[in-house]
N, CA, C and O atoms as a Tinker XYZ file with bonds, in Angstrom:
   492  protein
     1  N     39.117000   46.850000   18.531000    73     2
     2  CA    39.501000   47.929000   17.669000    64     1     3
     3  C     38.455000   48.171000   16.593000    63     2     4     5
     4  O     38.075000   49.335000   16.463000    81     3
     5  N     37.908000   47.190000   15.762000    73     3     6
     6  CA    36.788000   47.210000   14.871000    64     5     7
     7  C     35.811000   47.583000   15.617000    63     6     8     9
     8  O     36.304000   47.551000   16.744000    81     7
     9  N     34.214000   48.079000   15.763000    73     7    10
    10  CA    33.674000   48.174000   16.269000    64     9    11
    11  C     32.161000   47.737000   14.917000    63    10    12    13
    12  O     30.974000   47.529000   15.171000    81    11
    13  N     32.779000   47.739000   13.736000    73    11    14
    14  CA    31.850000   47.214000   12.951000    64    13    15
    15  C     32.370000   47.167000   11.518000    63    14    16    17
    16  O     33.376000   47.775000   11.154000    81    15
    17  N     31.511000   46.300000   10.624000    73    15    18
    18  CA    32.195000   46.456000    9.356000    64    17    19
    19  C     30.825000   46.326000    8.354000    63    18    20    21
    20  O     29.880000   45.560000    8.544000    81    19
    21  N     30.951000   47.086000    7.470000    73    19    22
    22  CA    29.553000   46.797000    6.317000    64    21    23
    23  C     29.499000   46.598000    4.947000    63    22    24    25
    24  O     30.495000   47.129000    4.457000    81    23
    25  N     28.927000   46.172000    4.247000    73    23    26
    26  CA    29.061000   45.398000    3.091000    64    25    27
    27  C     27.978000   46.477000    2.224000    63    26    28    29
    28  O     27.366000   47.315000    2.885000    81    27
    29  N     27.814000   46.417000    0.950000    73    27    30
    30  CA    26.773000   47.117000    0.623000    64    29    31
    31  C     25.726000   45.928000   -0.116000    63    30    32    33
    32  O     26.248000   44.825000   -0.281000    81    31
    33  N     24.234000   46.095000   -0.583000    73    31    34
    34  CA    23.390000   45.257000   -1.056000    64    33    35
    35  C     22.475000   45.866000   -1.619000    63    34    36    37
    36  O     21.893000   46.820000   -1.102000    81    35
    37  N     22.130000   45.226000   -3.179000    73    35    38
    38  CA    21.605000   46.111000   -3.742000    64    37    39
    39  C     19.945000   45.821000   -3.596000    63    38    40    41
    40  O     18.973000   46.490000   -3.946000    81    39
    41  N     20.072000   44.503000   -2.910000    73    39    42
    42  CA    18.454000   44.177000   -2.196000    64    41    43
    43  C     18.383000   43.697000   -0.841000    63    42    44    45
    44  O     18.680000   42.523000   -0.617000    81    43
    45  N     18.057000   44.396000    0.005000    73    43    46
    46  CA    18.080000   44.258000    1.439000    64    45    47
    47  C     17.664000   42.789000    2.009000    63    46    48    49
    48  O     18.370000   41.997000    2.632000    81    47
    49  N     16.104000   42.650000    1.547000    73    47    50
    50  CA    15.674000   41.275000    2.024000    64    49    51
    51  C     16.391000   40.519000    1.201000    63    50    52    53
    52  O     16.856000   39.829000    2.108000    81    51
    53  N     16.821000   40.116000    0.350000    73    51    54
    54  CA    17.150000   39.133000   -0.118000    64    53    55
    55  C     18.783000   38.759000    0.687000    63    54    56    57
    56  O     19.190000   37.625000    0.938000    81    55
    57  N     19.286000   39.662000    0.885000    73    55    58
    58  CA    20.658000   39.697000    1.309000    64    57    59
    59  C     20.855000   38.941000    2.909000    63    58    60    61
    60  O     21.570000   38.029000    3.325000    81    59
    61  N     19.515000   40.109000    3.721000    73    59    62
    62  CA    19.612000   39.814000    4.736000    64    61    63
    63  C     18.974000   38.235000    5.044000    63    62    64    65
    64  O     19.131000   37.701000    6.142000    81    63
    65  N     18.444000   37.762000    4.236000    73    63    66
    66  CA    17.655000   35.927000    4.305000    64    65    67
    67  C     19.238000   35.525000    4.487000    63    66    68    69
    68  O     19.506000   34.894000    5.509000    81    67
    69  N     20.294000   35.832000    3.596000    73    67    70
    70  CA    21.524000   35.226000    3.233000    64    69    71
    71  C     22.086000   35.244000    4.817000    63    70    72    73
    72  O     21.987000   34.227000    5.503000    81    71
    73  N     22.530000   36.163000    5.209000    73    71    74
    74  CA    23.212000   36.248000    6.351000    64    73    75
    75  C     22.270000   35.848000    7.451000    63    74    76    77
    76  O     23.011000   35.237000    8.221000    81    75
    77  N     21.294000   35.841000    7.869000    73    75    78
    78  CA    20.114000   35.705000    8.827000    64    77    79
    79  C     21.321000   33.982000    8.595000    63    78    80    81
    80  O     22.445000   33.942000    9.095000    81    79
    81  N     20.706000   32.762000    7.753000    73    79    82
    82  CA    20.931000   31.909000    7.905000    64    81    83
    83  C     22.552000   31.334000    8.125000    63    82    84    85
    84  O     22.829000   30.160000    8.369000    81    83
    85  N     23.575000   32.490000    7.973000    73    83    86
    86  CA    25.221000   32.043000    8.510000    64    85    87
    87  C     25.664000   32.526000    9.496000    63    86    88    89
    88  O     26.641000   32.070000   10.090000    81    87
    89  N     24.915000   33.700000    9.896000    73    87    90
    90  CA    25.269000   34.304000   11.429000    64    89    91
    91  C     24.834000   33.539000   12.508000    63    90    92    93
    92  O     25.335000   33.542000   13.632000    81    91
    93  N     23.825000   32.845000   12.101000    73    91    94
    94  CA    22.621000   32.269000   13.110000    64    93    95
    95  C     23.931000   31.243000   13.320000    63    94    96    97
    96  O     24.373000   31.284000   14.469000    81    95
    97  N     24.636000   30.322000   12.401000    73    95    98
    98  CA    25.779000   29.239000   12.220000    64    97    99
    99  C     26.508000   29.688000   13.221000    63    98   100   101
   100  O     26.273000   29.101000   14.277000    81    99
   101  N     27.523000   30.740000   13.288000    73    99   102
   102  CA    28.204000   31.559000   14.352000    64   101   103
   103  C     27.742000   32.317000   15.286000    63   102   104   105
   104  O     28.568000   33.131000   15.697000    81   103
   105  N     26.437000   32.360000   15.912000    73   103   106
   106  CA    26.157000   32.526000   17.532000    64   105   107
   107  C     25.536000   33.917000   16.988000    63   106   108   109
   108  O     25.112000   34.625000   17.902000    81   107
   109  N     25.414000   34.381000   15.864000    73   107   110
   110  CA    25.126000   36.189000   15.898000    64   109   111
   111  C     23.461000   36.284000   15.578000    63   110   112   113
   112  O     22.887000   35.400000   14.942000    81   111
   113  N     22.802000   37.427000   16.086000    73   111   114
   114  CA    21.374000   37.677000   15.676000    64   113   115
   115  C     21.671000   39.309000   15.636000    63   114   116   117
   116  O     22.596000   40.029000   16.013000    81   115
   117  N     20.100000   39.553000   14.827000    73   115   118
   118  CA    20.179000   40.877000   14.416000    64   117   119
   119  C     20.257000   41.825000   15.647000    63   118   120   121
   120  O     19.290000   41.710000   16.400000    81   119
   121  N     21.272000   42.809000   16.046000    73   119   122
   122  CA    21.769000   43.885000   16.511000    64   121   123
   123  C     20.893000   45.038000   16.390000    63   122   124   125
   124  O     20.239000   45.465000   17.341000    81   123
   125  N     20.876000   45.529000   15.260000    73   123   126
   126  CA    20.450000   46.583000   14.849000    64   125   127
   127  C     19.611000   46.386000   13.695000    63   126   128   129
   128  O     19.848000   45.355000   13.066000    81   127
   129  N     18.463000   47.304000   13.160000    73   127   130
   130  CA    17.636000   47.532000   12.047000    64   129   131
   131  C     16.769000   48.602000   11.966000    63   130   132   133
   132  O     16.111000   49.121000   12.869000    81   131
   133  N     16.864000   49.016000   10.222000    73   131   134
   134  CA    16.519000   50.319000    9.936000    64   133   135
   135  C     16.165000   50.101000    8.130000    63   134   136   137
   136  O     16.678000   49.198000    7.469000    81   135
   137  N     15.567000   50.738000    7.781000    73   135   138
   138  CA    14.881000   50.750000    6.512000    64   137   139
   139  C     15.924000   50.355000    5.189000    63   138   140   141
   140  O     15.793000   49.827000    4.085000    81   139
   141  N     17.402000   51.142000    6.275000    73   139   142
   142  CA    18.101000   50.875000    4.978000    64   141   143
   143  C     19.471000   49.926000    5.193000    63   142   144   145
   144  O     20.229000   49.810000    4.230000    81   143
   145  N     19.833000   49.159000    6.621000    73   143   146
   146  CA    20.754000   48.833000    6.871000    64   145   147
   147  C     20.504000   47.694000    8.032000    63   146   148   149
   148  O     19.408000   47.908000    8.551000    81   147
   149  N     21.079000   46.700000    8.533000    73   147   150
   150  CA    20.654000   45.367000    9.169000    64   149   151
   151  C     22.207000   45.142000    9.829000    63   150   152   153
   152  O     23.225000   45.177000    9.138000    81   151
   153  N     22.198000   44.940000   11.069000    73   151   154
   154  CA    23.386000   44.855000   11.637000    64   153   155
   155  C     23.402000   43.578000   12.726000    63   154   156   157
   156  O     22.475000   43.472000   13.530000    81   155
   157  N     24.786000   42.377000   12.701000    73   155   158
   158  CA    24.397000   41.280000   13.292000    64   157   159
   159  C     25.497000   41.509000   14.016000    63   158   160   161
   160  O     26.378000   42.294000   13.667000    81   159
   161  N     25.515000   40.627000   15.396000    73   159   162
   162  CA    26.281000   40.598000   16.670000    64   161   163
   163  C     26.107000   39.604000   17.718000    63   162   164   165
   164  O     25.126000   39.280000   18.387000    81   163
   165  N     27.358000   39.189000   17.686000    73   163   166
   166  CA    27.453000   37.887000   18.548000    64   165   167
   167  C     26.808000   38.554000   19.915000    63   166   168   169
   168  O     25.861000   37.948000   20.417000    81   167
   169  N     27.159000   39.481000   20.396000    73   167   170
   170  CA    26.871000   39.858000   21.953000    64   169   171
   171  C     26.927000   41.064000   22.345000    63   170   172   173
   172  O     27.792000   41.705000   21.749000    81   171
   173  N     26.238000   41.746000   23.261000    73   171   174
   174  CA    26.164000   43.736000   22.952000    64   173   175
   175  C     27.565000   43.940000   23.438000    63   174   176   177
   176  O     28.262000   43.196000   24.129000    81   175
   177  N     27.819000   45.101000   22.929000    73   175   178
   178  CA    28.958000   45.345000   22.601000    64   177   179
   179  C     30.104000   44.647000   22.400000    63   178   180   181
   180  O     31.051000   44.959000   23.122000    81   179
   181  N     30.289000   43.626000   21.461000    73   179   182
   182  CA    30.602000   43.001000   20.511000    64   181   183
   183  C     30.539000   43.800000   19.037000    63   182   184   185
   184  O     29.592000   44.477000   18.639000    81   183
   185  N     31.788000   43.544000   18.341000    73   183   186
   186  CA    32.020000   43.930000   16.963000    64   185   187
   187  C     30.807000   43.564000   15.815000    63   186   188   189
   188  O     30.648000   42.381000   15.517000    81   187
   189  N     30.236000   44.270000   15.389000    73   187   190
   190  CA    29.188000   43.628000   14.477000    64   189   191
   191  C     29.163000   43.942000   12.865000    63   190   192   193
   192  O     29.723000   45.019000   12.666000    81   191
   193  N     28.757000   43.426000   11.828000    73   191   194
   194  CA    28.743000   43.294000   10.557000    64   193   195
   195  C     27.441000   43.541000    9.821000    63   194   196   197
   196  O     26.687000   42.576000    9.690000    81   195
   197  N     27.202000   44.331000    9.489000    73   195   198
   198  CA    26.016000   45.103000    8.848000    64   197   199
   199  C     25.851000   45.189000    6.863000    63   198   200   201
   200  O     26.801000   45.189000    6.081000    81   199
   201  N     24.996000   45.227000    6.653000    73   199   202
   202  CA    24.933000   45.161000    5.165000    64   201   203
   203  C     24.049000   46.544000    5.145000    63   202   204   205
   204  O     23.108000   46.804000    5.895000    81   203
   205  N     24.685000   47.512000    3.910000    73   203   206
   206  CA    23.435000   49.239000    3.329000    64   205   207
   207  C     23.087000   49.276000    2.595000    63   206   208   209
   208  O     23.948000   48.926000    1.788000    81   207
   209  N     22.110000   49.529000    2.058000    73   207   210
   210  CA    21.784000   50.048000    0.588000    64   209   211
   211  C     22.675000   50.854000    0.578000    63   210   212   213
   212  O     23.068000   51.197000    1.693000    81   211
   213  N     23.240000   51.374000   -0.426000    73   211   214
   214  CA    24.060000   52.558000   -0.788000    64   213   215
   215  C     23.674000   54.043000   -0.402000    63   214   216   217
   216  O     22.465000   54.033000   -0.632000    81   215
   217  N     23.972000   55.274000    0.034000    73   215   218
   218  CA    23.001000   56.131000    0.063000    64   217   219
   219  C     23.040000   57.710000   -0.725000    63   218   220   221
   220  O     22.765000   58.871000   -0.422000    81   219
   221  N     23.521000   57.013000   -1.833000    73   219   222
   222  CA    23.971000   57.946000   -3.090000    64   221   223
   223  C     22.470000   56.968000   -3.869000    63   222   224   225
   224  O     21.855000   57.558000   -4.757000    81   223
   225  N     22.087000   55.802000   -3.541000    73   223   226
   226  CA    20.780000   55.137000   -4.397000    64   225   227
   227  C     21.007000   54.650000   -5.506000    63   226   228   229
   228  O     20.192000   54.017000   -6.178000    81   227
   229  N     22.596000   55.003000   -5.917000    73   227   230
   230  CA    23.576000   54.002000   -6.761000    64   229   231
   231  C     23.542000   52.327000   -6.797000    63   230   232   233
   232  O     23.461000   51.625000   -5.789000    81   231
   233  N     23.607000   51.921000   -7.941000    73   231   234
   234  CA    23.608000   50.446000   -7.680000    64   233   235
   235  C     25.273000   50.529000   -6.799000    63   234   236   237
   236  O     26.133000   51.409000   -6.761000    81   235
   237  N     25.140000   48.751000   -5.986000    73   235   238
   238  CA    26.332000   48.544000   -5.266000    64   237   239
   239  C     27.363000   48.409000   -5.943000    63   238   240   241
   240  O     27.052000   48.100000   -7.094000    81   239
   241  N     28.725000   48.508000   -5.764000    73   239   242
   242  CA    29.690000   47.959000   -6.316000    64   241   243
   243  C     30.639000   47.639000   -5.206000    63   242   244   245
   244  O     30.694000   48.170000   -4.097000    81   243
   245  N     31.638000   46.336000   -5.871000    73   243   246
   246  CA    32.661000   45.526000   -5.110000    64   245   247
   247  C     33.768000   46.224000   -5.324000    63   246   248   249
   248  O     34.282000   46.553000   -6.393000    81   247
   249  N     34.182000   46.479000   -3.953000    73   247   250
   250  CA    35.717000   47.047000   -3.485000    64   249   251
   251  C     36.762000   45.951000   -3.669000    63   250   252   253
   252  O     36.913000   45.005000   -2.897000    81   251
   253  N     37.681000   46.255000   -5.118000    73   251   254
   254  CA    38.434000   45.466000   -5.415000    64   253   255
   255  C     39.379000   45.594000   -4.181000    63   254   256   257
   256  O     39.538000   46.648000   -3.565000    81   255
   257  N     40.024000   44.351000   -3.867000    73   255   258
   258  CA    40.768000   43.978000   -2.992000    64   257   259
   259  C     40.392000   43.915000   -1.237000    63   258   260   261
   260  O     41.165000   43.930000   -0.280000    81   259
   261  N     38.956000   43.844000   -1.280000    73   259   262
   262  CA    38.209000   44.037000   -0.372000    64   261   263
   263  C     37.830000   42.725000    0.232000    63   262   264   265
   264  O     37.527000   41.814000   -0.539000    81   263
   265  N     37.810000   42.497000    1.688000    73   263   266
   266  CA    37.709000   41.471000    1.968000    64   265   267
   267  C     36.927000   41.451000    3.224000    63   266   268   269
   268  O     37.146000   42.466000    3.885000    81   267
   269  N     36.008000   40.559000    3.825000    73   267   270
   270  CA    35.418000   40.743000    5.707000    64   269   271
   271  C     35.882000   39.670000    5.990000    63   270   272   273
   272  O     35.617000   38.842000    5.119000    81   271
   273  N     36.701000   39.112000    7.150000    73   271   274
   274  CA    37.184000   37.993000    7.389000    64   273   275
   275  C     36.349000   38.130000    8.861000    63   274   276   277
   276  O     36.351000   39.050000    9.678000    81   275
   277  N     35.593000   36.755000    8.857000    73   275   278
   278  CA    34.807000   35.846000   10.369000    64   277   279
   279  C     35.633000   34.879000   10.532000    63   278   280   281
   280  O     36.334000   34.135000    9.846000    81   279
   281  N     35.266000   35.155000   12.094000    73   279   282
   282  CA    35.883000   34.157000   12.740000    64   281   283
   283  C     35.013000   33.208000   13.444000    63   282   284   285
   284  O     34.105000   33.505000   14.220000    81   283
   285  N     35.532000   31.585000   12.956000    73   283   286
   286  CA    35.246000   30.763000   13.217000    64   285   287
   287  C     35.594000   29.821000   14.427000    63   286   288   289
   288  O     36.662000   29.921000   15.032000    81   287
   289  N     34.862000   29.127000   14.663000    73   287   290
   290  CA    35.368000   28.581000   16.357000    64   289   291
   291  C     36.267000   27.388000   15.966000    63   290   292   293
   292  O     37.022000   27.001000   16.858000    81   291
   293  N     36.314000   26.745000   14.794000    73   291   294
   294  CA    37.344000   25.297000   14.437000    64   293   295
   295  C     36.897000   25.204000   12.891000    63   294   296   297
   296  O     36.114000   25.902000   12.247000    81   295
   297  N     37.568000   24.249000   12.579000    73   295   298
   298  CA    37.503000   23.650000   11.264000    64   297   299
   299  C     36.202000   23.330000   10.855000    63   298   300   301
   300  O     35.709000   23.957000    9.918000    81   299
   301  N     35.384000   22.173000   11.596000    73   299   302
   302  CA    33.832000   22.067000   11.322000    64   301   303
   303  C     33.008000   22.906000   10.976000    63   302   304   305
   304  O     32.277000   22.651000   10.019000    81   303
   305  N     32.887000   24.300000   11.754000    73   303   306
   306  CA    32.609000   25.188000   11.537000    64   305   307
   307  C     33.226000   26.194000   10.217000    63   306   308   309
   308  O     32.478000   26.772000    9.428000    81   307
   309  N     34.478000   26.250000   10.178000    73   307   310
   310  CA    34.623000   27.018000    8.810000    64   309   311
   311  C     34.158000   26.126000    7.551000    63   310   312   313
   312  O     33.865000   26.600000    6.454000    81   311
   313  N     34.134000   24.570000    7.930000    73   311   314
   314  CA    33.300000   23.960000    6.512000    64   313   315
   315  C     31.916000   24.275000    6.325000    63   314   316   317
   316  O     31.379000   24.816000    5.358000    81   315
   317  N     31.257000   23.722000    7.741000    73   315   318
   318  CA    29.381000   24.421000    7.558000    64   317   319
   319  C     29.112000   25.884000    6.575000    63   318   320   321
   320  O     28.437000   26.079000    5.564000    81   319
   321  N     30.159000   26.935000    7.577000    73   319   322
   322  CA    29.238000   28.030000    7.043000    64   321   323
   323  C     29.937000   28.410000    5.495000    63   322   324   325
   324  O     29.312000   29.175000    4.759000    81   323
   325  N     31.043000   27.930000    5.120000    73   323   326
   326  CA    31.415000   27.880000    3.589000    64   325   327
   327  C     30.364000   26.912000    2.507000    63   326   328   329
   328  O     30.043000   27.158000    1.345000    81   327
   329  N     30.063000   25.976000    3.210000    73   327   330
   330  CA    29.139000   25.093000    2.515000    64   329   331
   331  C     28.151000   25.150000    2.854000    63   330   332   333
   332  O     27.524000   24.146000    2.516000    81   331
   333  N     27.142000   26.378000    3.819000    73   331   334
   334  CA    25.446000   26.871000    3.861000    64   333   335
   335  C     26.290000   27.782000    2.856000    63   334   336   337
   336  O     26.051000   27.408000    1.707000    81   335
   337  N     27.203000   28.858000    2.883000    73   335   338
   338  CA    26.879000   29.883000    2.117000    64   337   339
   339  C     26.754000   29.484000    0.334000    63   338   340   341
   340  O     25.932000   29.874000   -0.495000    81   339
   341  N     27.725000   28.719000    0.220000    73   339   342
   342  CA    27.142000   28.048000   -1.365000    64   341   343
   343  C     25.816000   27.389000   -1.373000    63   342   344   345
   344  O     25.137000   27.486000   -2.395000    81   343
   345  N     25.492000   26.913000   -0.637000    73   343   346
   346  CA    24.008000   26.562000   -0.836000    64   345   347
   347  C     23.116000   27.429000   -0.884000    63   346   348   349
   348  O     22.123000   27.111000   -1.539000    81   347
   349  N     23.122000   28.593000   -0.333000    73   347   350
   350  CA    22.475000   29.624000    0.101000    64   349   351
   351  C     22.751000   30.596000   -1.509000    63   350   352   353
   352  O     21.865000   31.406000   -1.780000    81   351
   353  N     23.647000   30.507000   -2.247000    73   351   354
   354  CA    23.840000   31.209000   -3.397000    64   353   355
   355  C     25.349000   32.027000   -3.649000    63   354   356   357
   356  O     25.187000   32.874000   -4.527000    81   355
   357  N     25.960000   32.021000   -3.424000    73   355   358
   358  CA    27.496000   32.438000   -2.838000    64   357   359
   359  C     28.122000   31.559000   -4.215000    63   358   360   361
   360  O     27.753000   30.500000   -4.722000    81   359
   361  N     29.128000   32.416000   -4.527000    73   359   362
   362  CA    30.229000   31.889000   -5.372000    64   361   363
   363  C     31.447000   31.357000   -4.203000    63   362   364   365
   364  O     31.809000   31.830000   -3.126000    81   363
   365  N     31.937000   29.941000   -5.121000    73   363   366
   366  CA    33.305000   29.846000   -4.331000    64   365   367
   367  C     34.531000   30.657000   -4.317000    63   366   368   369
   368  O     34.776000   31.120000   -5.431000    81   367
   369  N     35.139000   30.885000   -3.660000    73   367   370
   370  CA    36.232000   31.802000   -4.509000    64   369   371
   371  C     37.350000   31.195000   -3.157000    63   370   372   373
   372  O     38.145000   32.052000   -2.771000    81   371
   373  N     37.439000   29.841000   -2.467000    73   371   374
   374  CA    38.383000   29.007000   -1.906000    64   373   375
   375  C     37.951000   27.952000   -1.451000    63   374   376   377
   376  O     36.768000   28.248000   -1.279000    81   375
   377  N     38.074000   26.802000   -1.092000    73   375   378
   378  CA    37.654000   25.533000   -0.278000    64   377   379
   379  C     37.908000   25.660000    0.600000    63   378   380   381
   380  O     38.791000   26.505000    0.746000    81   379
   381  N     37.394000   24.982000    1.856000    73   379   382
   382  CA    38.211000   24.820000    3.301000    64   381   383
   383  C     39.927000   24.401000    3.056000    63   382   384   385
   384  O     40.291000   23.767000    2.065000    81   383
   385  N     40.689000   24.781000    3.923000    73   383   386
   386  CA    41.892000   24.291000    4.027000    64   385   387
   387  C     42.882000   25.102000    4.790000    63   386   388   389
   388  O     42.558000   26.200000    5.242000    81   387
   389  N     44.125000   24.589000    4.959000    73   387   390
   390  CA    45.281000   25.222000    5.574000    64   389   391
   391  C     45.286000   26.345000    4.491000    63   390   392   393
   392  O     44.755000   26.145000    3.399000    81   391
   393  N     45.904000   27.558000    4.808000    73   391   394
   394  CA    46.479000   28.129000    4.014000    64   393   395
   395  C     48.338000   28.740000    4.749000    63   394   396   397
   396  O     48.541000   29.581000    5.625000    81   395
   397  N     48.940000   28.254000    4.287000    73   395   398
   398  CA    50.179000   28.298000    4.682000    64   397   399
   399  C     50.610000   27.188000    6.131000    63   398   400   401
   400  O     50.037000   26.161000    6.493000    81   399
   401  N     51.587000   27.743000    6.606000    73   399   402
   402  CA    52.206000   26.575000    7.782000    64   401   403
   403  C     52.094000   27.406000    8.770000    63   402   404   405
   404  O     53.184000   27.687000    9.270000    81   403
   405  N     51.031000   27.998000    9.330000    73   403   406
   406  CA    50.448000   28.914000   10.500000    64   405   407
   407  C     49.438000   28.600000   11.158000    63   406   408   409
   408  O     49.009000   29.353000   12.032000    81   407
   409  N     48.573000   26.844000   10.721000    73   407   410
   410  CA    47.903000   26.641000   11.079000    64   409   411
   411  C     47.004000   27.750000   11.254000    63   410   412   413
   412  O     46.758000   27.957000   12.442000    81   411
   413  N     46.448000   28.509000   10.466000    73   411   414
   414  CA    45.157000   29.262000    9.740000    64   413   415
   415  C     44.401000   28.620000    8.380000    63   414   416   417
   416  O     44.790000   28.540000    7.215000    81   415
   417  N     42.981000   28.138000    9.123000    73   415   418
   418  CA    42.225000   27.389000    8.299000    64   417   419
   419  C     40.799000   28.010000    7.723000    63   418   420   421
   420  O     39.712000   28.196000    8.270000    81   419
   421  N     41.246000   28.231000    6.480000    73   419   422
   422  CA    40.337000   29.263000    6.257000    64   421   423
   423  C     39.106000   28.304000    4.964000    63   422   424   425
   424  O     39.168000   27.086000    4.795000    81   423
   425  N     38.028000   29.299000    4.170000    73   423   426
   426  CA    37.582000   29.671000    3.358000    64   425   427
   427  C     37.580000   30.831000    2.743000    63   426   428   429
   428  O     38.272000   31.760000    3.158000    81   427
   429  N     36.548000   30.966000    1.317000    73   427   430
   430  CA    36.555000   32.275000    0.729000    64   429   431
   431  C     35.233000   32.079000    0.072000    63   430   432   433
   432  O     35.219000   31.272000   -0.858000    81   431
   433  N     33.975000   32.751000    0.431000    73   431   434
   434  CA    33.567000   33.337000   -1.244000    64   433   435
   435  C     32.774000   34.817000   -0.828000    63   434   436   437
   436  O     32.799000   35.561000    0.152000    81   435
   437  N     32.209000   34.802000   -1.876000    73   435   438
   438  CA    31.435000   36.136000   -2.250000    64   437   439
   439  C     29.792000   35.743000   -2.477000    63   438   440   441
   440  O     29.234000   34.775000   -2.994000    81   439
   441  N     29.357000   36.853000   -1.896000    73   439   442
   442  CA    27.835000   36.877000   -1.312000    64   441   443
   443  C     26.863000   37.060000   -2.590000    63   442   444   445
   444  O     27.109000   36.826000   -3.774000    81   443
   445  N     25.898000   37.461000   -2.098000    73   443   446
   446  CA    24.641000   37.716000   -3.373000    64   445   447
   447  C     25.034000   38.620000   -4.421000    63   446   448   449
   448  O     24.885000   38.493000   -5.636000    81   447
   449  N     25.881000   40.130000   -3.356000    73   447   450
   450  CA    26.317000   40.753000   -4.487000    64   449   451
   451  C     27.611000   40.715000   -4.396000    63   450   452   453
   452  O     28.054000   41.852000   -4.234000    81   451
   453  N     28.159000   40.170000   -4.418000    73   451   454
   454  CA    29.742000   39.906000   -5.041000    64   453   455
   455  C     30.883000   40.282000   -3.506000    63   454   456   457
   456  O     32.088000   40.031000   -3.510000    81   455
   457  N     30.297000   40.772000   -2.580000    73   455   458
   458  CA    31.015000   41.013000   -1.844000    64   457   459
   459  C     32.107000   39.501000   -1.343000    63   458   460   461
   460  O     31.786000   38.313000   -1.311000    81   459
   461  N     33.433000   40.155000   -1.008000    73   459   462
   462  CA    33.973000   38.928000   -0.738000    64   461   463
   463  C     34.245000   38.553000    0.898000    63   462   464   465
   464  O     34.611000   39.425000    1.686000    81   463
   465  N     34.058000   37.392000    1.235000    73   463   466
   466  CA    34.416000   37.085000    2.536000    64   465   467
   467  C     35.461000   36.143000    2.734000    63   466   468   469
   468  O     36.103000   35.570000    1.853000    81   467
   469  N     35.608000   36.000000    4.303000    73   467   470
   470  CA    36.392000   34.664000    4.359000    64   469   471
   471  C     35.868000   34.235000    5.784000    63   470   472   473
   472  O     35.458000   35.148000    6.501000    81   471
   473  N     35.833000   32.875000    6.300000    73   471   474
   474  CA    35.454000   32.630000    7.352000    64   473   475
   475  C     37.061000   31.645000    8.038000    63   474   476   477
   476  O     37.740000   30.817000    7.432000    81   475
   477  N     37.183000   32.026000    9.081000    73   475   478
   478  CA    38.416000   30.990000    9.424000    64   477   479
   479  C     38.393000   30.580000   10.723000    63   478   480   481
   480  O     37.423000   30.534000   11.480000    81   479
   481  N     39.891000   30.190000   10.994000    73   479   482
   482  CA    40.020000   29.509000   12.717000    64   481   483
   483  C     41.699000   29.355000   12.479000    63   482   484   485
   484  O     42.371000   29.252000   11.453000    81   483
   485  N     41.980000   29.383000   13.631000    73   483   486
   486  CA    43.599000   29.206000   13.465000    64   485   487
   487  C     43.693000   27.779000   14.793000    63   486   488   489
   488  O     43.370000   27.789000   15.980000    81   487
   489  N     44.048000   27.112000   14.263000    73   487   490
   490  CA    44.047000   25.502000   14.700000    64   489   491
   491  C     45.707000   25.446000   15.639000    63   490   492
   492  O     46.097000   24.393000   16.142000    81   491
């Protein structure tokens, strides 16, 4: 049903170093590229996740209540790429863990520019 989802960045290379090194974590390489936009994908035609400059040339801003949720293959994996993305520069904004009794094991943070994510797995 998704066929893609995009984030905005108010510096391309710097953004795309960020994701280059957590997609690579989850099986994805660059898809698509263009002067103003970078698009990653597990497999062609596969759903993919792209970061834009804005094209109003506006600085970016964060869509309150906005969220990109990845999916992760298990638990190991939702710890790695929660703990490259803080290393990588990412605010926390959850730890690994259950969240509720649905066995959905998630994370949370937010990227270079504030965008928020979550990476999970349902166990």
């Amino acid at each position: 049903m998704i066929a893609y989802t995009t984030v905005g960045t108010n510096d391309l290379p710097r953004s795309a170093s960020f994701y280059d090194v957590l997609f690579e974590l989850l099986g994805a390489t660059r898809a698509m590229q263009e002067s103003d936009f970078i698009a990653w994908a597990a497999a062609p035609n596969t759903p993919m996740f792209s970061i834009h400059t804005p094209a109003d040339l506006k600085e970016v801003s964060v869509g309150n209540g906005v969220m990109i949720a990845l999916a992760a293959k298990d638990k190991t994996q939702v710890i790695a790429i929660h703990k490259q993305a803080l290393k990588l520069g990412a605010k926390n904004e959850g730890d690994p863990g259950f969240r509720g009794d649905t066995g959905f094991y998630a994370a949370y943070f937010r990227d270079l520019d504030g965008n928020k994510l979550n990476i999970h797995c349902m166990t």
